[in-house]
C-alpha positions in Angstrom: -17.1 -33.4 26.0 -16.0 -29.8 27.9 -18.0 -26.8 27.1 -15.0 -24.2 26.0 -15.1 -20.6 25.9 -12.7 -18.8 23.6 -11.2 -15.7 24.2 -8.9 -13.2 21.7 -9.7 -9.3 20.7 -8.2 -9.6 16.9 -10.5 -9.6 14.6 -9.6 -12.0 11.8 -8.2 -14.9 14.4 -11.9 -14.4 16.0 -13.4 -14.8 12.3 -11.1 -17.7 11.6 -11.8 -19.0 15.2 -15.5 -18.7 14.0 -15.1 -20.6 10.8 -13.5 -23.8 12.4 -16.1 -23.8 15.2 -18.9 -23.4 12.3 -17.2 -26.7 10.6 -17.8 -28.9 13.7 -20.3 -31.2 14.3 -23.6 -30.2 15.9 -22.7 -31.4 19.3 -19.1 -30.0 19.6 -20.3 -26.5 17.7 -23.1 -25.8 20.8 -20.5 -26.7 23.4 -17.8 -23.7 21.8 -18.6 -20.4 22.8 -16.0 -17.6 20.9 -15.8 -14.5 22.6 -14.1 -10.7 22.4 -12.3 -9.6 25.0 -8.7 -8.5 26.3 -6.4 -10.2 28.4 -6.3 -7.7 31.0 -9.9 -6.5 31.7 -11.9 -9.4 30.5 -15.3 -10.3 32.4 -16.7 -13.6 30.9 -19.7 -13.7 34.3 -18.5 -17.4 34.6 -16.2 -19.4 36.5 -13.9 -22.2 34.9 -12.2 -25.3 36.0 -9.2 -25.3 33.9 -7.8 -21.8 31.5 -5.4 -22.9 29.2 -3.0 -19.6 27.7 -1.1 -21.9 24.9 1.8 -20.7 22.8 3.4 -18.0 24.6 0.4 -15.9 24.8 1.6 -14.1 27.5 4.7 -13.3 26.0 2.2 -10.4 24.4 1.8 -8.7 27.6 4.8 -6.3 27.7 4.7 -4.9 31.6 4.4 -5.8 34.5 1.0 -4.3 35.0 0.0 -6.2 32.3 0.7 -9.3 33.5 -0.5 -8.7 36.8 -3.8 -7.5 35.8 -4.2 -10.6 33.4 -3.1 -13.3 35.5 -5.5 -11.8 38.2 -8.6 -11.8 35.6 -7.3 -15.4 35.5 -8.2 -16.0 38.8 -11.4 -13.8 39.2 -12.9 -16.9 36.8 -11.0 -20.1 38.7 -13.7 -22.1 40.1 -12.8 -23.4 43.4 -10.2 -26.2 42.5 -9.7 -25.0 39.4 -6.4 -24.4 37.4 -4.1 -22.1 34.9 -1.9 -23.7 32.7 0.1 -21.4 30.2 3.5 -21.8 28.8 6.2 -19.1 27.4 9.6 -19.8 26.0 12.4 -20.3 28.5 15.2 -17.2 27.3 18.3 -18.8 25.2 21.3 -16.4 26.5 22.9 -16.7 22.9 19.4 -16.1 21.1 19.1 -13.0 22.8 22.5 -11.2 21.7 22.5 -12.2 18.1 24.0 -9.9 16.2 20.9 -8.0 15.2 21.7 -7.3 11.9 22.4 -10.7 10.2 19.6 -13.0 9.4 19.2 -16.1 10.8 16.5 -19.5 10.6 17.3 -19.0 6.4 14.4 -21.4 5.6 13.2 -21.8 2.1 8.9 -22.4 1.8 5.7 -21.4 0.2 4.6 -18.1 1.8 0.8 -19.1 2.4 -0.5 -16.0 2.1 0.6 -16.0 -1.5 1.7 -19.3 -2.9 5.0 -18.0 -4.3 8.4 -19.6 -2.9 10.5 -17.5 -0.6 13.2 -17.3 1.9 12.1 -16.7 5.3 15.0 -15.3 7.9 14.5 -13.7 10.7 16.6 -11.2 13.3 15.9 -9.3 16.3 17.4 -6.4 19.0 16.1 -7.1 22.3 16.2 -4.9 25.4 17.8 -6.1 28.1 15.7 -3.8 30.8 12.2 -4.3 29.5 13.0 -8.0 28.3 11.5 -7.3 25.2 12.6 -8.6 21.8 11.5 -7.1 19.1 11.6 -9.6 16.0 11.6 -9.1 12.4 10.4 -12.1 10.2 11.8 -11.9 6.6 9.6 -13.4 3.0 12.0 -12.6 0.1 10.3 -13.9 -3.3 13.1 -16.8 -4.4 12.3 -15.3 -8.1 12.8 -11.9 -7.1 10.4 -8.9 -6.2 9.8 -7.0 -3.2 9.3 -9.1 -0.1 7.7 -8.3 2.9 8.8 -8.1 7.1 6.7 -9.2 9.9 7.5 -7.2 12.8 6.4 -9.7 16.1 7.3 -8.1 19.9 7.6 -10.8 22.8 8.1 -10.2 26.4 10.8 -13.0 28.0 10.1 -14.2 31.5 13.2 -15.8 33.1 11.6 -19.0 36.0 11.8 -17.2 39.1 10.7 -14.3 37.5 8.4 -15.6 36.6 7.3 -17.6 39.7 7.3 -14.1 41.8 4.8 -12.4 39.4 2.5 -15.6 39.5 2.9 -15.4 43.6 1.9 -11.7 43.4 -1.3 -11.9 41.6 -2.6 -14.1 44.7 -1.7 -18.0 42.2 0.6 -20.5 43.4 3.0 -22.5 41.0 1.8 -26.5 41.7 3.6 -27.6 38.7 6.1 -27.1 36.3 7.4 -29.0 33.3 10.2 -28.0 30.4 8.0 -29.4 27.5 4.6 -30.3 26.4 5.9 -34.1 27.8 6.0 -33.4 31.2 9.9 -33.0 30.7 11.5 -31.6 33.6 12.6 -27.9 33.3 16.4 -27.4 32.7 18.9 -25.6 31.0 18.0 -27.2 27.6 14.7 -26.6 27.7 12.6 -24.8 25.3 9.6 -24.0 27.1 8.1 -23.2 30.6 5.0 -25.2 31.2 3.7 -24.1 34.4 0.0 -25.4 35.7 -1.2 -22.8 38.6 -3.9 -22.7 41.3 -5.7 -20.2 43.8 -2.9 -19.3 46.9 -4.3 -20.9 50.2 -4.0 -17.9 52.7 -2.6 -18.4 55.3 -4.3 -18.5 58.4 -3.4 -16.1 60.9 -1.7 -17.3 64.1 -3.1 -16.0 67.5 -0.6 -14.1 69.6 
């Protein structure tokens, strides 16, 4: 098995991180290592073969700054050969201008937190010059009561976008899929799936 180092700076998904790694056998538990850190100034002393940044994590860096400075910790701790993979959702033109005020995604479910039944909807404004969307998530109690919104901000990286700012933090694109498949990137695509590796300088030419 691989040795894995986790990396988040909330608290309770570092204590339920914690929890699961307690619950695994002897073997796997000494190969996990769960750490505190943030995205954009993390210094783990180590070098890695492969970072994995699942499930739009860096849709939760918000500038361009941000990204920068996390995608070049990123490769502060490649190990020669080594490789980012991350994905982020590819942006749906007609998501983004949905009439912020209706709800949409009217679901009906147990609310885990609390175990009663409830509608969940959700709506959003996004701007347009940051890229940001900033999304409500709606419980309403199907037996009445006061419910409860989740406010959840995400940063949307169109792909050549998103190719410039990997190019400028010294990574080259190698791969990129439109699914967790290896499904090619196109217009119905969900997801950006990109896999990333240390830019080869380029050697300079004598004159």
């Amino acid at each position: 098995g691989h040795r894995v180092v986790a990396l988040d700076q909330s608290p309770a998904m570092l204590a339920k991180l914690r929890e699961r790694v307690a619950a695994l056998p002897t073997a796997a538990r000494d190969r996990a290592e769960v750490v505190t850190g943030d995205l954009c100034t993390f210094e783990l002393r180590q070098t890695f073969d492969l970072v994995i940044a699942a499930f739009n994590v860096f849709e939760h860096l918000y500038t361009r700054g941000e990204v920068d400075a996390c995608l070049r910790r990123v490769l502060a701790h490649l190990a020669p050969g080594g490789a980012l993979a991350f994905d982020v959702q590819l942006p749906d033109l007609a998501w983004l201008i949905r009439d912020p005020i209706k709800r949409w995604a009217k679901t009906r479910f147990k609310d885990p937190s609390t175990g009663r039944a409830v509608f969940y909807s959700t709506n959003h404004d996004y701007d347009p010059v940051g890229q940001i969307a900033l999304i409500r998530i709606y419980y309403d109690p199907i037996d009445g009561g006061p419910g409860r919104i989740v406010k959840l901000s995400q940063r949307k990286f169109f792909p050549a976008e998103l190719e410039a700012l990997v190019a400028h933090a010294g990574l080259t694109m190698v791969e990129r899929f439109g699914d967790f498949s290896f499904g090619p990137l196109d217009a119905g695509s969900d997801s950006q799936v990109l896999v990333c590796e240390a830019a080869v300088p380029r050697r300079k030419t004598g004159g």
